[in-house]
C-alpha positions in Angstrom: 32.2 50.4 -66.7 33.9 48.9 -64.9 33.0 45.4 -65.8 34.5 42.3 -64.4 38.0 43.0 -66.5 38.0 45.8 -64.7 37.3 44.6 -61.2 39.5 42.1 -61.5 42.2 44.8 -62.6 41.6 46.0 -59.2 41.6 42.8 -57.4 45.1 42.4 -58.2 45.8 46.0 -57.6 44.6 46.3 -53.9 46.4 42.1 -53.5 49.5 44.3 -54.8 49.4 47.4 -52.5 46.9 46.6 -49.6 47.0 43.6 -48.4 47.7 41.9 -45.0 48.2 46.1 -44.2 47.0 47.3 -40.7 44.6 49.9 -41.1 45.4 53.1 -38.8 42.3 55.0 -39.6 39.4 55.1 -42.8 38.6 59.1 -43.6 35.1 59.3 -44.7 35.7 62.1 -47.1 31.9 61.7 -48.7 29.6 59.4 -46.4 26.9 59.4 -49.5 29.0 56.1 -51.5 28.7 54.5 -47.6 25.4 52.2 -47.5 26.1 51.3 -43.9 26.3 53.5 -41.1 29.9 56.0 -41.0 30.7 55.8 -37.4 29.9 51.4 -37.6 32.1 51.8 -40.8 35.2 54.0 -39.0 34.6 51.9 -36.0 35.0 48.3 -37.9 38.2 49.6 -40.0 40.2 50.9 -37.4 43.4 48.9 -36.7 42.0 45.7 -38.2 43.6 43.7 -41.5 42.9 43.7 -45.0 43.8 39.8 -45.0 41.9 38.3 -48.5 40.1 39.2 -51.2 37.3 37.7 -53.4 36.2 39.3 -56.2 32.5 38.0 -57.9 31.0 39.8 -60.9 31.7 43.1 -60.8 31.9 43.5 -56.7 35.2 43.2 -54.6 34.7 42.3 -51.2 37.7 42.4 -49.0 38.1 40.2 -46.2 38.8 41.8 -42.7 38.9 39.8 -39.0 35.1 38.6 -39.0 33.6 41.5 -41.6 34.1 42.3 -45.1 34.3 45.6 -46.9 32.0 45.3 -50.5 33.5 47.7 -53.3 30.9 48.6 -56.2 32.6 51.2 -58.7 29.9 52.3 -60.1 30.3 54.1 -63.2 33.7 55.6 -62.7 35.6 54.6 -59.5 38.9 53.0 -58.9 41.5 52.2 -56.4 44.2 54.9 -55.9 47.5 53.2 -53.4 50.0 55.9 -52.8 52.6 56.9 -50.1 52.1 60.9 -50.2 48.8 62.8 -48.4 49.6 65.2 -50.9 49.0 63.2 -53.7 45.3 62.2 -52.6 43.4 62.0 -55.4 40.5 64.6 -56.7 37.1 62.7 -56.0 38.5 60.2 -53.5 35.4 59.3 -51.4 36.9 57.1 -48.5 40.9 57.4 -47.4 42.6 54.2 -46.1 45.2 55.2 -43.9 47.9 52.4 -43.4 50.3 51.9 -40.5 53.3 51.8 -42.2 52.2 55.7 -43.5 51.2 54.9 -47.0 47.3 55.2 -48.5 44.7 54.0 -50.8 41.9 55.8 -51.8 38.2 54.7 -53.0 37.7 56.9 -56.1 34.3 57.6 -57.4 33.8 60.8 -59.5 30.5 60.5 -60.5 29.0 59.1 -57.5 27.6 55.8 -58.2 29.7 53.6 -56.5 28.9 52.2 -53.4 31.0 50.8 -50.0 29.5 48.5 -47.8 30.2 45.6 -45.2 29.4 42.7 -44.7 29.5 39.6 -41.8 28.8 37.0 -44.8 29.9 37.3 -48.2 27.8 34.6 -49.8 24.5 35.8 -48.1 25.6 38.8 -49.7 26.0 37.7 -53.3 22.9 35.6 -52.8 20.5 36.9 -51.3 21.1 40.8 -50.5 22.4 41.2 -54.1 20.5 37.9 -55.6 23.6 38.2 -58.0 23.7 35.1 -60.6 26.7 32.9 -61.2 30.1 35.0 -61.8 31.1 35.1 -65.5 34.9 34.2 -65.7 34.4 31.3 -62.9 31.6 29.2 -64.0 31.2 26.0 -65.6 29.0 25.4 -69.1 26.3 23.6 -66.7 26.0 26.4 -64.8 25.9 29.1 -67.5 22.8 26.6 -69.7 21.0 26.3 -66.2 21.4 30.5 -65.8 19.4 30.9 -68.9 16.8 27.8 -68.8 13.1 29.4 -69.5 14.9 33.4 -70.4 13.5 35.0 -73.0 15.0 38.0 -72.7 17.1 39.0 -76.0 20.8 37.5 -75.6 22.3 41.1 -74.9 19.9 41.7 -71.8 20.6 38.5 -70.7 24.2 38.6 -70.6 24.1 42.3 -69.1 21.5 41.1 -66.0 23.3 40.3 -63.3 21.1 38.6 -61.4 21.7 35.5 -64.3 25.5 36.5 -65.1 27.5 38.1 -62.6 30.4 40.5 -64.3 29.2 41.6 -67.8 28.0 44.7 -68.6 27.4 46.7 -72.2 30.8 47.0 -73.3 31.7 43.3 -73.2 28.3 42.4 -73.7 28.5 43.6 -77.2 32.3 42.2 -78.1 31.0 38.8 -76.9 28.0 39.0 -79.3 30.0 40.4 -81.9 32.6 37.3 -81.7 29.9 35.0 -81.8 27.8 36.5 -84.6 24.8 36.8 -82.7 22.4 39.8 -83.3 22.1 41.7 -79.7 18.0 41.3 -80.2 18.4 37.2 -80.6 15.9 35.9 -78.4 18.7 33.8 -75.2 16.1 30.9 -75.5 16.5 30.0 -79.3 20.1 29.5 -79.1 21.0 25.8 -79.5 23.1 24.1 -77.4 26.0 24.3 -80.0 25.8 28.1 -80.1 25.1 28.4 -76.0 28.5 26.4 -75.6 30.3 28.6 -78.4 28.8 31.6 -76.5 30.2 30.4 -73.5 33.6 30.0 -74.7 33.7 33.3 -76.3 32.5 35.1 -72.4 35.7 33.3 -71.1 38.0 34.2 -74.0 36.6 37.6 -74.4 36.9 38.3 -69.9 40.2 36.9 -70.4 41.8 39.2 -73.1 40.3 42.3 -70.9 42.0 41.0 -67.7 45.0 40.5 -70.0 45.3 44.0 -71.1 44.0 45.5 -67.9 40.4 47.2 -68.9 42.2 49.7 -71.0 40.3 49.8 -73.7 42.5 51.1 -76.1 44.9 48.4 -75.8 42.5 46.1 -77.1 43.2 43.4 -80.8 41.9 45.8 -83.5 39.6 42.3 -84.8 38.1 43.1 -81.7 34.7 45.4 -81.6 35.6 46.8 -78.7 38.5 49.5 -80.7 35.3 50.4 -83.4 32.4 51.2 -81.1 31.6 54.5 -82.7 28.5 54.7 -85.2 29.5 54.4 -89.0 33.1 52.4 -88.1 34.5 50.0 -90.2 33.6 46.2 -89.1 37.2 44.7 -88.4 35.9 41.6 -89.8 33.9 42.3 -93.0 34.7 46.3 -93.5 31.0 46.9 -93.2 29.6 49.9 -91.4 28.7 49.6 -87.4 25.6 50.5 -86.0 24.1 51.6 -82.7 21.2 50.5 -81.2 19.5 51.1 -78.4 18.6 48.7 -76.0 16.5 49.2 -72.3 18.0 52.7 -72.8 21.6 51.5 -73.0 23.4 52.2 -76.4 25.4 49.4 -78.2 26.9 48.4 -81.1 26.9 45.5 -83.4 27.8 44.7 -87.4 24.7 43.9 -89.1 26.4 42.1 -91.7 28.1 39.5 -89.5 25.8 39.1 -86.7 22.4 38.4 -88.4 
């Protein structure tokens, strides 16, 4: 969290609040979430544009006059627009001051998000990030090649980024869970009638989480996502979900419909 629901919650957020604003001034209020140098950072910001944004997996890069800003969230963060100093938020990391007097702040309570820039976005996804291609945008071509010679079991797969850009545990497990597929499936002995029902399911699934924003509690109650506690009710079968524990990560699955 977030995942690319989430991100792209955000995308349309900033597209909302922030954009085509002049910036008068970025306050580094914790340099630590910068991974480029503050003064550069303060320096590049001041009185340019936020004029586009592109959003692939779970990273938003916003589009200045030749540089783009890169938002990772982390764990935690968020996008904050207000009109108010007084109503900065608790564990905003870097203030956006606008010229028309109004704000947006880059939230990240538990520190693991990250704000960089960059002078090429691709080069970024590509090669500084070796990111693969972005879940919600690619094609079925794209998604077979992603996964040609992985062996990796279909929940790691679908969580690495550097094959699928935008999926993490959360989502990794509804998609496997509307599929029927066992999170310890080996990706490579799915056939090509269950990769393309898989694929349909990531879009479908991405879709319904843009739909209803990331919030999680919002979500259809034949959906996983509402049960993810140990010894829940299946919302298919009534059987009892389990946890599992997965390259350290915790997830969930119903061991009577995905088998």
């Amino acid at each position: 969290m977030p995942e690319l629901p989430e991100v792209e919650t955000f995308k349309q957020y900033f597209d909302e609040t922030s954009l085509n604003q002049e910036i008068r001034n970025a306050l580094i209020r914790d340099n630590r979430v910068l991974n480029v140098q503050e003064n550069l950072f303060k320096k590049t910001l001041k009185s340019n544009i936020f004029n586009s944004t592109l959003r692939h997996g779970k990273y938003l890069f916003v589009k200045l006059s030749s540089d783009s800003i890169v938002f990772h969230f982390g764990m935690s963060g968020y996008l904050k627009h207000f009109k108010d100093i007084n109503e900065e938020p608790k564990h905003g990391r870097i203030l956006f001051e606008f010229a028309n007097g109004n704000f947006l702040s880059y939230i990240s309570q538990r520190m693991f998000g990250r704000v960089d820039l960059t002078n090429n976005i691709e080069n970024y996804i590509i090669n500084k990030k070796k990111l693969g291609v972005d879940a919600l945008k690619m094609n079925f071509g794209e998604f077979k090649k992603s996964l040609q010679k992985r062996t990796a079991f279909a929940k790691a797969a679908l969580m690495n980024q550097n094959i699928i850009a935008g999926i993490g545990n959360i989502y990794s497990d509804e998609i496997l869970f509307q599929a029927k597929i066992y999170p310890k499936t080996k990706i490579n002995e799915l056939n090509d009638s269950k990769l393309r029902e898989l694929f349909k399911i990531i879009k479908r699934v991405l879709k319904v989480g843009i739909e209803k924003k990331g919030i999680l509690k919002t979500y259809p109650n034949d959906f996983i996502i509402p049960h993810r506690k140990n010894g829940e009710c299946c919302p298919n079968c009534g059987g009892i979900i389990e946890r599992f524990e997965l390259s350290k990560r915790h997830g969930f699955y119903c061991p009577n419909c995905q088998i």
